[in-house]
C-alpha positions in Angstrom: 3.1 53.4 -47.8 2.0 54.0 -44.1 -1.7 52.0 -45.3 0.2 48.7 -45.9 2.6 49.5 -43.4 1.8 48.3 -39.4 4.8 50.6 -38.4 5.3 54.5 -38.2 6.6 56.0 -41.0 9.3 58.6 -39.2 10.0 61.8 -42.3 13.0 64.3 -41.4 10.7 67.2 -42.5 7.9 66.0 -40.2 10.4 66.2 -37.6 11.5 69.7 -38.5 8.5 70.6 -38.6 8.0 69.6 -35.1 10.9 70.6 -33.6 10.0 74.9 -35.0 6.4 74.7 -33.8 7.2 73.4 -30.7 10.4 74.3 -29.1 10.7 78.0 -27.8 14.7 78.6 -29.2 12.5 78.8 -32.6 9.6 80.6 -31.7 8.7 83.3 -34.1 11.9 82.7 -36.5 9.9 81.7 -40.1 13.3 82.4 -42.3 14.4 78.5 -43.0 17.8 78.7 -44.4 18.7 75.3 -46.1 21.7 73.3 -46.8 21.5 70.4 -48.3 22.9 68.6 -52.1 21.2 70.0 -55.0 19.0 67.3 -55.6 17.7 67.3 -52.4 17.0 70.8 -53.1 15.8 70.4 -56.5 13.3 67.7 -54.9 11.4 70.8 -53.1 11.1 67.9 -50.4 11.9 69.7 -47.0 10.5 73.2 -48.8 7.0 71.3 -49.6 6.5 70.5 -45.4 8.1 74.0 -44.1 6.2 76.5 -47.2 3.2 74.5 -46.2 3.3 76.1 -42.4 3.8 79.2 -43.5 7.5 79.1 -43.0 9.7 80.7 -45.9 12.9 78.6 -47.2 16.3 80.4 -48.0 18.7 78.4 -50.3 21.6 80.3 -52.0 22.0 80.2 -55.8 23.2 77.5 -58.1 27.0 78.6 -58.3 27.7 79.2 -54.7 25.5 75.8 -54.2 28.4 73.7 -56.5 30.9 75.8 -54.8 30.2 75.7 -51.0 28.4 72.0 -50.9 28.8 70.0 -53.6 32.2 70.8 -54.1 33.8 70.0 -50.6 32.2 66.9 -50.4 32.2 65.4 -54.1 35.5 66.9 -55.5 38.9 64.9 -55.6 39.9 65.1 -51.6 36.7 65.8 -50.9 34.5 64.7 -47.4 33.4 61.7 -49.0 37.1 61.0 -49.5 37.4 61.3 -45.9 39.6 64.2 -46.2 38.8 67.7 -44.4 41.2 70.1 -45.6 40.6 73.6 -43.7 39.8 75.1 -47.0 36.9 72.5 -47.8 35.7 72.8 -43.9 35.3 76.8 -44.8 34.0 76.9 -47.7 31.2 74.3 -46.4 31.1 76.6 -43.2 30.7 79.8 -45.6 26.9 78.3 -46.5 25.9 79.3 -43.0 26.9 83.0 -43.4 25.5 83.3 -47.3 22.3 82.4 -45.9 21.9 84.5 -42.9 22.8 87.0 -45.5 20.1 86.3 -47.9 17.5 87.0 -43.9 17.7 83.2 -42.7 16.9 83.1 -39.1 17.1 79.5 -38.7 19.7 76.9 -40.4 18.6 73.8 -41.1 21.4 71.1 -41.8 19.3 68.7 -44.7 21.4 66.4 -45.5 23.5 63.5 -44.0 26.6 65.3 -45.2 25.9 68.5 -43.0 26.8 67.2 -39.3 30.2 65.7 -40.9 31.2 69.0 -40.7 28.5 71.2 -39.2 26.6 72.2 -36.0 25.4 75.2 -33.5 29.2 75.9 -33.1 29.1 77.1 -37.6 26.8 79.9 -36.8 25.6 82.3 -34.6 21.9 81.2 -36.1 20.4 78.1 -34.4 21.0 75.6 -36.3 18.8 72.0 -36.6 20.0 69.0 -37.9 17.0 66.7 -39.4 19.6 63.8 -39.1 20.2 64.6 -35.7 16.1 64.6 -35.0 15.7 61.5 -36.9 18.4 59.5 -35.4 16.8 60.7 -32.0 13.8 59.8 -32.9 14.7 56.5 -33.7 16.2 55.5 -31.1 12.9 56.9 -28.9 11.0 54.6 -31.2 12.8 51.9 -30.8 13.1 51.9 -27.1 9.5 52.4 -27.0 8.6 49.4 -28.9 11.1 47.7 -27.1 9.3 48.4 -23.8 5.4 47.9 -25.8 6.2 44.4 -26.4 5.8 41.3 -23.6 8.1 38.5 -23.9 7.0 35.0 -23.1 9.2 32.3 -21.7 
């Protein structure tokens, strides 16, 4: 796409990406524990960037997967019912522990679901949101070609 595109093609794993190599509260940590829904998972998209770089990517197994994601979000009163019973809110939370278990060192929220309920405050890992980097990004974009361009009266 970026060929026949005269824009910047932003990518939530490039930003990841970024964001381990380059700022020091990551430094040396190469245990990427993922959250994210199963398909994203499936898709190997985010593991495809990180593996590449030598970093290694944590995701817990199928049944606690459907249990601690898919779950609390898809299941009647579920987040995308805009409900956030405690128990759903702990059982998402619960992802965060399962992988430091299974020698994460880093969380990475990979999904647009994970901030709904999710941030540094979940776990005593740091935590990254790629949503939260993209938005970011964004907006620096944005303000940036905002700035690039001269307007004529």
């Amino acid at each position: 796409l970026q060929k026949h595109f005269s824009g910047e093609l932003i990518h939530p794993a490039n930003l990841v990406l970024n964001e381990l190599k380059e700022n020091p509260a990551y430094e040396g940590r190469r245990k990427i524990g993922i959250i994210g829904s199963t398909g994203m998972i499936e898709s190997g998209v985010f593991h495809r960037y990180l593996e590449g770089e030598g970093y290694e990517v944590i995701k817990i197994g199928p049944s606690d997967q459907q249990l601690h994601f898919m779950n609390p979000i898809y299941k009647e009163g579920g987040f995308k019912t805009g409900q956030f019973s405690e128990e759903n809110v702990r059982l998402f939370c619960h992802q965060a522990e399962l992988l430091k278990n299974l020698g994460a060192e880093v969380i990475l929220g990979a999904c647009s679901e994970v901030p709904l309920v999710m941030d540094q405050n979940s776990t005593d890992l740091p935590f990254l949101d790629a949503f939260q980097l993209l938005a970011r990004r964004l907006v620096e974009y944005c303000h940036q070609s905002k700035n690039n361009h001269v307007l004529q009266a």
